[in-house]
C-alpha positions in Angstrom: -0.3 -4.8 27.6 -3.7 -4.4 25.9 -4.1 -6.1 22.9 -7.6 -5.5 22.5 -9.4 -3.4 19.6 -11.6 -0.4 20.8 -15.3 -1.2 20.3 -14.9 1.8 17.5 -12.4 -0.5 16.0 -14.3 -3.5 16.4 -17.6 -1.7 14.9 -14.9 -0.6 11.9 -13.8 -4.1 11.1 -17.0 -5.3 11.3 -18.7 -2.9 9.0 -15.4 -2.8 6.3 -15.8 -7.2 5.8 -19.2 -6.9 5.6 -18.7 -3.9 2.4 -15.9 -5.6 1.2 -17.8 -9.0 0.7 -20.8 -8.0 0.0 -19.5 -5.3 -3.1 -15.7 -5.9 -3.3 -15.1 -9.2 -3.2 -17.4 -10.1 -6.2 -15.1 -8.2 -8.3 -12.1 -9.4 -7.4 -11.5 -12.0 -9.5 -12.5 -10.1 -13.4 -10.5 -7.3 -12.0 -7.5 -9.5 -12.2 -8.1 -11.3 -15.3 -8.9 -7.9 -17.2 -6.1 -5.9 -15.2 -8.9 -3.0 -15.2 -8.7 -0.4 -12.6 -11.1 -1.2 -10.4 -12.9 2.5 -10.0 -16.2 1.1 -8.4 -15.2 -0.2 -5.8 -12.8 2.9 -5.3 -15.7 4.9 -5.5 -17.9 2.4 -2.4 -14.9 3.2 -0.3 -15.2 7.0 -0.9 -18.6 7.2 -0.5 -18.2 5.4 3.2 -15.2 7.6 4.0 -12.7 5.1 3.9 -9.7 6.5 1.9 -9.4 9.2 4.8 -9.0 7.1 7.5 -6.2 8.2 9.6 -6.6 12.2 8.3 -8.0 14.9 11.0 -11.5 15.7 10.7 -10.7 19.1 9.7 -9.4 17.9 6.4 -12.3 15.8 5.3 -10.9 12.6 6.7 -12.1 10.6 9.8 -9.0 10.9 12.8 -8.9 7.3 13.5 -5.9 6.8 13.3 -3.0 4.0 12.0 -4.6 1.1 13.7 -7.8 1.6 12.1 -6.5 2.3 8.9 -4.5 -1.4 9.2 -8.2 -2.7 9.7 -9.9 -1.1 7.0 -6.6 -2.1 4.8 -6.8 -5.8 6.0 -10.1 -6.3 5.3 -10.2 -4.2 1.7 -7.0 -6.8 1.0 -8.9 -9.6 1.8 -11.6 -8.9 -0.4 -9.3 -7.6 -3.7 -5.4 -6.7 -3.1 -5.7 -4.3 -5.5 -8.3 -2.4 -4.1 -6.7 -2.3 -0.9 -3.6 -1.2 -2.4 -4.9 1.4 -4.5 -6.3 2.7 -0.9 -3.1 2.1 1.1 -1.1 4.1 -1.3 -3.8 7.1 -1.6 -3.5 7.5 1.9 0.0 7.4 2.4 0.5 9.9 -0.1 -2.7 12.0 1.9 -0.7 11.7 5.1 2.6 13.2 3.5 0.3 16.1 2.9 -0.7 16.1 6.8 2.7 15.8 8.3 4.6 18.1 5.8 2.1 20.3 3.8 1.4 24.5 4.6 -2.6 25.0 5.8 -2.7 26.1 2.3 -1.9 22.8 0.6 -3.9 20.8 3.2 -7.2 22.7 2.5 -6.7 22.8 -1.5 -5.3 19.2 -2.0 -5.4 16.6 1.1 -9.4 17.8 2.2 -10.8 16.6 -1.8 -7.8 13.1 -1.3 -9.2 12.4 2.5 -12.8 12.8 1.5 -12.1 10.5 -1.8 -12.8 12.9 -4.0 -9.5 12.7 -6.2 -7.5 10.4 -5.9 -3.4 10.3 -4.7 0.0 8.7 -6.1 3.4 8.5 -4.2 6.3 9.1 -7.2 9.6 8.1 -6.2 10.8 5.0 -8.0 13.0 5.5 -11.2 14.3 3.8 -14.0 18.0 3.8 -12.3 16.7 4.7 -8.8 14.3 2.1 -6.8 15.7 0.8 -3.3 18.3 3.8 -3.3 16.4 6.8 -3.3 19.2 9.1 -3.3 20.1 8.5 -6.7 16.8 9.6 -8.9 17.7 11.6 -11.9 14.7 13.8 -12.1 15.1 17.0 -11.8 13.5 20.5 -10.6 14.9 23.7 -11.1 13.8 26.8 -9.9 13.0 29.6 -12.7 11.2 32.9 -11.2 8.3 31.7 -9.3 7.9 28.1 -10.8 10.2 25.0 -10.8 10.2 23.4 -14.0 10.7 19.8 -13.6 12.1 16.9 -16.5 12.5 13.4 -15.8 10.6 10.0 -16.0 9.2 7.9 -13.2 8.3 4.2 -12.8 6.2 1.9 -11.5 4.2 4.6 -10.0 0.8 2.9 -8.0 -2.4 4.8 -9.5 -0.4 6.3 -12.4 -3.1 7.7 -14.8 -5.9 7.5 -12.7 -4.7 9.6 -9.5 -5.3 13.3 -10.0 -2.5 14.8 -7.4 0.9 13.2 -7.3 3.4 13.8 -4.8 6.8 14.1 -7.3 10.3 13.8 -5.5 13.1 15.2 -7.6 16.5 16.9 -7.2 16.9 20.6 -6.5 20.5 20.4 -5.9 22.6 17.3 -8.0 25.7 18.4 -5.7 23.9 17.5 -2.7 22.7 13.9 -3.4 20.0 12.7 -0.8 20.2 16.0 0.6 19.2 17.8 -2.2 16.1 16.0 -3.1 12.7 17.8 -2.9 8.8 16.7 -3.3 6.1 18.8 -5.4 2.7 18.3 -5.7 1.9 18.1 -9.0 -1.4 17.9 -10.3 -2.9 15.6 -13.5 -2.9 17.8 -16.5 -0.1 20.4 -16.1 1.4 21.2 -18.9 4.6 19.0 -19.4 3.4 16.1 -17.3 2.3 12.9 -19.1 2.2 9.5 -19.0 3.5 6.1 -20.4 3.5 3.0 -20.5 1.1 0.6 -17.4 2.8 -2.4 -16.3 1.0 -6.2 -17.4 2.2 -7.1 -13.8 2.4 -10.8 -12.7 0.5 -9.6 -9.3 -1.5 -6.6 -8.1 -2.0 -6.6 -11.9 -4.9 -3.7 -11.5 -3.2 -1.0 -9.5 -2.2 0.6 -12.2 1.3 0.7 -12.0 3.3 3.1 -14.9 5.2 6.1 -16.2 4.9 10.2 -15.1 7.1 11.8 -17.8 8.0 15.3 -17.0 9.3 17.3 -20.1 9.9 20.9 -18.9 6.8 20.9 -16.2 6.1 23.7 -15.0 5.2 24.0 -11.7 4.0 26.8 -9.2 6.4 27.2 -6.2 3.8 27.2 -3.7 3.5 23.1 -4.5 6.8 23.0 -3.0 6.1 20.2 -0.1 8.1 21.4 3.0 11.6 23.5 2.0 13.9 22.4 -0.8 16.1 19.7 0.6 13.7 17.9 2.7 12.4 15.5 0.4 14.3 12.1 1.8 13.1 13.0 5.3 9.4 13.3 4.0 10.1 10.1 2.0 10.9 7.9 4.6 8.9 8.8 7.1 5.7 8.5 4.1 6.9 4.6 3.5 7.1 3.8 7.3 3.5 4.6 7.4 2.8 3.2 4.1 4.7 0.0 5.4 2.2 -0.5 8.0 -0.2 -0.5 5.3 1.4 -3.0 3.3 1.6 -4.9 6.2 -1.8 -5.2 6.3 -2.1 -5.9 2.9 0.0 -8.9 3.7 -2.2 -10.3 6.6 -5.6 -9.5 4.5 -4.0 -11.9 1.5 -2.8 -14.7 4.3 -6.0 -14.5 5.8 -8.2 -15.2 2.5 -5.8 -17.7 1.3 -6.2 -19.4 5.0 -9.7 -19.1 4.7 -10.2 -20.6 1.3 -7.6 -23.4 2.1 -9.9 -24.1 5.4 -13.2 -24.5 3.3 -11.6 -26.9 0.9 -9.6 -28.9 3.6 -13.2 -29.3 5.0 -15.0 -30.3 1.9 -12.5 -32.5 -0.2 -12.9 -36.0 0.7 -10.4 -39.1 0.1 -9.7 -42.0 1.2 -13.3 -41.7 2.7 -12.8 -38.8 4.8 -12.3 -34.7 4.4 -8.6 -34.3 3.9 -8.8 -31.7 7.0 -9.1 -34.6 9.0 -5.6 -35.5 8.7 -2.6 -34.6 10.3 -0.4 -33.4 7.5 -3.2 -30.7 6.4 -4.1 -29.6 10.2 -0.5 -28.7 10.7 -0.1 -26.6 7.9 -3.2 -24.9 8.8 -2.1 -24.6 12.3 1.3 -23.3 11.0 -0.6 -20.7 8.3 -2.6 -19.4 11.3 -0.1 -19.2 13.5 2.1 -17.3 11.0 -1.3 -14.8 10.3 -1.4 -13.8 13.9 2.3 -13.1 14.1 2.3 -10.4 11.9 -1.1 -9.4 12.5 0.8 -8.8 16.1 3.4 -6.9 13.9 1.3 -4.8 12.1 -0.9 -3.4 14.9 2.4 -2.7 17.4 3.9 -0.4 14.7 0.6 1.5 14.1 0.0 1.6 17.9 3.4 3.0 17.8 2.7 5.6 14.7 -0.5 7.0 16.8 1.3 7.5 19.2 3.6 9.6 18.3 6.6 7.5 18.7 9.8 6.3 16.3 8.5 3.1 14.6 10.6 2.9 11.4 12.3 -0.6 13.2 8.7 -1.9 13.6 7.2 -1.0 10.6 10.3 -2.4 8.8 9.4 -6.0 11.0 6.0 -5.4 10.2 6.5 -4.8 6.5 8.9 -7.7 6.3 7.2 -10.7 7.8 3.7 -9.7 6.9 4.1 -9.9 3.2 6.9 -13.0 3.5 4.3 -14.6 6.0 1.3 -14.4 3.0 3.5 -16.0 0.2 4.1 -18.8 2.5 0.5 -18.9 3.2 -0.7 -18.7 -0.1 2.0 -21.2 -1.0 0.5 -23.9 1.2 -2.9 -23.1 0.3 -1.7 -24.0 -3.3 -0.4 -27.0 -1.8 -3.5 -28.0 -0.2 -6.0 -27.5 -3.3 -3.6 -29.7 -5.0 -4.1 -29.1 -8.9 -7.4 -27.0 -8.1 -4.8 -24.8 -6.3 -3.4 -23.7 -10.2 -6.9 -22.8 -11.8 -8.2 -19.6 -12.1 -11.4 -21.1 -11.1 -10.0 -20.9 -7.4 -8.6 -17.8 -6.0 -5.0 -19.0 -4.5 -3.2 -18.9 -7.6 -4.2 -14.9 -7.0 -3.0 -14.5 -4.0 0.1 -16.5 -4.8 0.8 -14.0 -7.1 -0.8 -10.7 -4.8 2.1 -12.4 -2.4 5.1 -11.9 -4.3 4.0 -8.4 -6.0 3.8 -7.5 -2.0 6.8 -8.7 -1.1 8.4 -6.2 -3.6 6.9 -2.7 -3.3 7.3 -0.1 -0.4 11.0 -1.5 -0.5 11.5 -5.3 -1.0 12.6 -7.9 1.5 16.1 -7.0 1.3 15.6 -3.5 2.3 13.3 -4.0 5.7 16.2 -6.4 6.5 18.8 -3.7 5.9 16.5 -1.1 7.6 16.1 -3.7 10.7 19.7 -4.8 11.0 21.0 -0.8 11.3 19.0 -0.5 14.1 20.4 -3.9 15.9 23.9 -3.2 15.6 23.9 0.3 16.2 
């Protein structure tokens, strides 16, 4: 087994840390205290064609695949979670439009997403319908050569600030999951507005909110795929959008390790630095060791995902530990800056709270262990 990078990937990582920290990074921390989206530093990854990542070249992005893409997401997350999942949930909602769109809808709406010109948003969640897709109350109906859609969505990532939004919503009540379809729907159609933005705990400047339909019109042509097919374009969207998350999780372990290393290194008592005792080097031994683990994770399911392969059990595993491996991280890194680990002078306490948010969206805890477990006793 090769567990290697590719010197391309290498060159990637390389040149992502050094962008994020030199022009990311330094926003980081106002971004979270203000909860403002941070359209700068969306606008830096853009402009160095990173929010195209794994989209062919003929669509404006740069065909390097899922691996890379968990690179550029690692190292975006390590620098500011919510730039790097602002960016992991454009490009999942980019790559819907490669696997399922007509050469039409690629050229008019995933060339101007992969190229960062607009940007993308993923609406599934619901009021009444989060974990169990199959019951969202939205609905589209089909009236000459437009489907007027009416519902309300939630907790939508980039709501307000996208400009193309990949909708799912009932065609067919009678059908349940089978009857659920997805429309592209773009910012500014009549009938489509927007409410209220989450004051989140974590991940407070993703803009999180409400897409309120009220007798949206919308051309047929933004039909994605054929009515009917929107749980199978669903799912197989969030098991690439897990490995994304999954990075996320390893970029906020990794700066939370790396912060708790600096300190542990500085903070003298008893007339030595604290890292020179046993009870910190274990948990810094156990926080690394848990990093590497899902890093391990993360890169098997997006080997997987370039290659063509079924990776919905990996992703899940990937998903899963990844983002439960960075709360216990940040956790001890808390632990180790002792009350310095609470201010807001220090960054922990933000990834403490990046952590949990993460250990909640693209399907919580619960659900990667459901998704994990049906595959084991099958």
């Amino acid at each position: 087994m090769d567990f290697e990078l590719s010197e391309e990937q290498r060159l990637m990582q390389k040149t992502v840390r050094e962008l994020a920290e030199r022009i990311i990074a330094p926003r980081a921390a106002e971004t979270d205290r203000s909860g403002e989206f941070p359209w700068e530093s969306i606008k830096e990854l853009a402009r160095h064609n990173l929010l195209g990542v794994p989209i062919p070249t003929e669509f404006g992005g740069v065909d390097a695949g899922f691996v890379s893409h968990s690179l550029v997401v690692e190292e975006i997350t390590r620098a500011c979670a919510n730039t790097g999942f602002i960016c992991a949930v454009h490009t999942m909602t980019a790559v819907a439009l490669q696997l399922f769109g007509t050469e039409q809808q690629k050229h008019r709406y995933l060339t101007p997403l992969a190229k960062g010109e607009k940007l993308g948003a993923f609406a599934v969640t619901e009021p009444g319908a989060g974990s169990d897709i199959s019951s969202l109350q939205t609905r589209a109906i089909l009236e000459g050569d437009r489907y007027v859609l009416d519902g309300a969505k939630c907790f939508i990532t980039n709501a307000g600030q996208a400009e193309t939004y990949l909708v799912f919503a009932s065609t067919d009540k009678s059908k349940g999951a089978s009857g659920i379809s997805a429309f592209i729907v773009e910012k500014g159609t009549a009938g489509f507005s927007f409410g209220t933005v989450e004051d989140k705990v974590g991940l407070r400047a993703s803009s999180n909110g409400e897409l309120i339909f009220q007798a949206c019109r919308v051309p047929r042509e933004n039909l994605l795929g054929s009515p009917g097919d929107g749980m199978r374009m669903a799912l197989a969207s969030l098991d690439r959008g897990r490995i994304a998350a999954a990075s996320m999780g390893v970029g906020i372990a990794s700066a939370a390790l790396a912060t708790a290393k600096t300190y542990a290194r500085q903070r003298v008592q008893f007339g030595q630095p604290i890292a020179s005792l046993q009870a910190i080097q274990f948990k810094i031994a156990d926080m690394a060791t848990e990093i590497d683990a899902a890093r391990l994770l993360t890169y098997r399911a997006a080997d997987l995902a370039d290659k063509g392969g079924r990776f919905t059990r990996e992703a899940a595993m990937a998903k899963l530990y990844a983002s439960e491996a960075a709360m216990r991280t940040a956790l001890e890194a808390v632990q180790i800056l002792g009350g310095y680990g609470l201010s807001r002078e220090h960054p922990v306490e933000r990834h403490m709270r990046d952590a949990k948010a993460l250990s909640l969206i693209e399907g919580t805890s619960e659900i990667q262990r459901l998704v994990v477990s049906r595959f084991e006793l099958k």
